[in-house]
C-alpha positions as CSV (number, residue, x, y, z in Angstrom):
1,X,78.9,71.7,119.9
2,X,79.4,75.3,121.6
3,X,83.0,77.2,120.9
4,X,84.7,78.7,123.7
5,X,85.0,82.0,123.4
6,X,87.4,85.0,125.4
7,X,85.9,88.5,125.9
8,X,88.1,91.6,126.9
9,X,87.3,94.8,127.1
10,X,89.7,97.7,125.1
11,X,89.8,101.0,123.7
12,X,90.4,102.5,119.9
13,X,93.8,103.9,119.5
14,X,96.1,105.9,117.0
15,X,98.2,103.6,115.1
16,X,101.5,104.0,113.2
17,X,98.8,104.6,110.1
18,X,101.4,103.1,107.7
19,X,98.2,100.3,107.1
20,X,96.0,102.6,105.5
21,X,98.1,104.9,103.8
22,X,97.8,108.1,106.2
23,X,101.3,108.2,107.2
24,X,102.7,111.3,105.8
25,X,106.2,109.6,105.2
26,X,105.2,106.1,104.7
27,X,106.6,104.4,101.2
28,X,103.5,102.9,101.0
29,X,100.9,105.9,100.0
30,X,98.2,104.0,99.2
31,X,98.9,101.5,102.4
32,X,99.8,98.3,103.3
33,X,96.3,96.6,103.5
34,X,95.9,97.5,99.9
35,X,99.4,96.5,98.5
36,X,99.2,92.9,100.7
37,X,94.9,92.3,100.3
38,X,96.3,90.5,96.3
39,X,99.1,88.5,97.8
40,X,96.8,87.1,100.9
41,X,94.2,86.5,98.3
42,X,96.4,84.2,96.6
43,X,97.1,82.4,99.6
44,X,93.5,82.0,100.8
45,X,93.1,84.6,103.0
46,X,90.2,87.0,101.7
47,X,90.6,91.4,102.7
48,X,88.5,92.7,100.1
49,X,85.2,93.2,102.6
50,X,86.9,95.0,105.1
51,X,88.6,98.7,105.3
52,X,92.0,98.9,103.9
53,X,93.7,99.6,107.1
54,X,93.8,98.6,110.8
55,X,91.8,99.5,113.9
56,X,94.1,99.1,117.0
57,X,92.4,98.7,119.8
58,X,94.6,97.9,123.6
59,X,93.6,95.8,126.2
60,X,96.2,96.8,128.3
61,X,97.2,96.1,130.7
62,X,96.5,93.0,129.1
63,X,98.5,91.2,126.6
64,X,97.4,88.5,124.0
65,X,98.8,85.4,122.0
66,X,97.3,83.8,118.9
67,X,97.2,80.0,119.3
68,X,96.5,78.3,116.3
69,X,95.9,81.2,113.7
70,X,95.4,81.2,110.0
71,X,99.4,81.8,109.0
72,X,101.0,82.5,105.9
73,X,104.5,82.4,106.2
74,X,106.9,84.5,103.9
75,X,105.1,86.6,101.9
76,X,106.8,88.6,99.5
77,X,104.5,91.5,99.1
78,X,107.0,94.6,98.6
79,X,110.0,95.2,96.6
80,X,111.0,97.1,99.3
81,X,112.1,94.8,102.2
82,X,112.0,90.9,102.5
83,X,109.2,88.2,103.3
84,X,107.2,89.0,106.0
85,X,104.9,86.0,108.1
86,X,101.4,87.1,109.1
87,X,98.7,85.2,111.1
88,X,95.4,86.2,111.2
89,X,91.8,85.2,113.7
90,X,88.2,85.6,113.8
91,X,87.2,88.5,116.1
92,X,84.2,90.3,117.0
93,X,84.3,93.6,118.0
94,X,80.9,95.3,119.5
95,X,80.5,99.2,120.1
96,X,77.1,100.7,120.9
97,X,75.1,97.8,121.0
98,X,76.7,97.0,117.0
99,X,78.5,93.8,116.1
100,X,81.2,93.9,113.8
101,X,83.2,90.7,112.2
102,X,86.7,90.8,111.3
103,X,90.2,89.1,111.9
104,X,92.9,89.8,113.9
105,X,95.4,91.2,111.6
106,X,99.7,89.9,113.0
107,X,102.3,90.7,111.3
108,X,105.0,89.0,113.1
109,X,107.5,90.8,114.9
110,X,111.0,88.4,113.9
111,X,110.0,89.3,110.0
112,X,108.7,92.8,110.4
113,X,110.8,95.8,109.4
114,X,109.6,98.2,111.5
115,X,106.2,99.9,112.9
116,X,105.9,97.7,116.3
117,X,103.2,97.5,118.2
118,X,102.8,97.4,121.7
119,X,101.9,94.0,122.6
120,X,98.8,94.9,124.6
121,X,97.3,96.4,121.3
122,X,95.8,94.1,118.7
123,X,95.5,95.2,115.1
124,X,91.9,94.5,113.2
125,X,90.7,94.5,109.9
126,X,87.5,95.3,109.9
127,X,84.7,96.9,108.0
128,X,84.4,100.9,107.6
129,X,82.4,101.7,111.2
130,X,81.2,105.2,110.6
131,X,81.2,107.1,113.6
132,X,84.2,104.9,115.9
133,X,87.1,106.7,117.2
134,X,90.1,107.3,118.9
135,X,89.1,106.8,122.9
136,X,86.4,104.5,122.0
137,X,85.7,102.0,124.3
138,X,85.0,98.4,122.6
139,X,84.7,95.0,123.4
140,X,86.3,92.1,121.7
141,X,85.1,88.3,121.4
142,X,87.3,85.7,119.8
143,X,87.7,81.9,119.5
144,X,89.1,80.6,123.1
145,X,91.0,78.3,121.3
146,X,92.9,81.2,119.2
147,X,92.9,83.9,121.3
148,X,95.0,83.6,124.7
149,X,94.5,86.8,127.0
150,X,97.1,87.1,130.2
151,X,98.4,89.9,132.6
């Protein structure tokens, strides 16, 4: 049995850097990978081999839709605002002939406090890819059947 799969290509951008912890005025210094990785663990989903932060890459002028994700609904995972919902799916993202696997990272938008994202830029948790920067073209495979790319 063969799994459909979507391509598109994209390109590393700057994020909010409230994730990893960079933000100068974030309340979250060490991040919000790090502070959420123990409360998705509990739930199943597993962020301790990747970076503690997100890559964002956009596809625009592309946008995307998750059909079918891993969700966990309502996690409490800061004293500091209520439950938040976040979905997550396999992705692959290649740059320079390298292949990196990781998961769309979704924090949805009805149950986030702030730091939106455009919606032609997805977030990814990834490994540490020494070298990858802003301006970076990449290329992105996922599941067909959990990854939905329109105009």
């Amino acid at each position: 049995m063969t799994i459909d799969t979507v391509t598109c290509q994209g390109k590393v951008i700057p994020g909010h850097q409230v994730a990893s912890g960079g933000a100068l005025n974030s309340p979250y210094p060490k991040g919000t990978i790090e502070m959420q990785t123990p409360h998705f663990l509990a739930l199943g989903v597993d962020l301790r081999c990747f970076y503690p932060g997100t890559l964002n890459v956009s596809i625009a002028p592309y946008l995307f839709e998750l059909n079918a994700p891993v969700t966990l609904p309502q996690v409490k995972w800061s004293a500091h605002h209520d439950s938040e919902t976040f979905s997550f799916a396999a992705v692959e993202l290649c740059w320079r002939q390298q292949s990196f696997r990781g998961l769309i990272y979704y924090p949805h938008p009805e149950t986030k406090i702030n730091h939106f994202q455009d919606p032609s830029v997805l977030e990814l948790l990834l490994p540490k890819i020494s070298g990858l920067a802003y301006g970076a073209s990449v290329s992105l495979t996922a599941s067909a059947q959990e990854l939905i790319i329109e105009k």
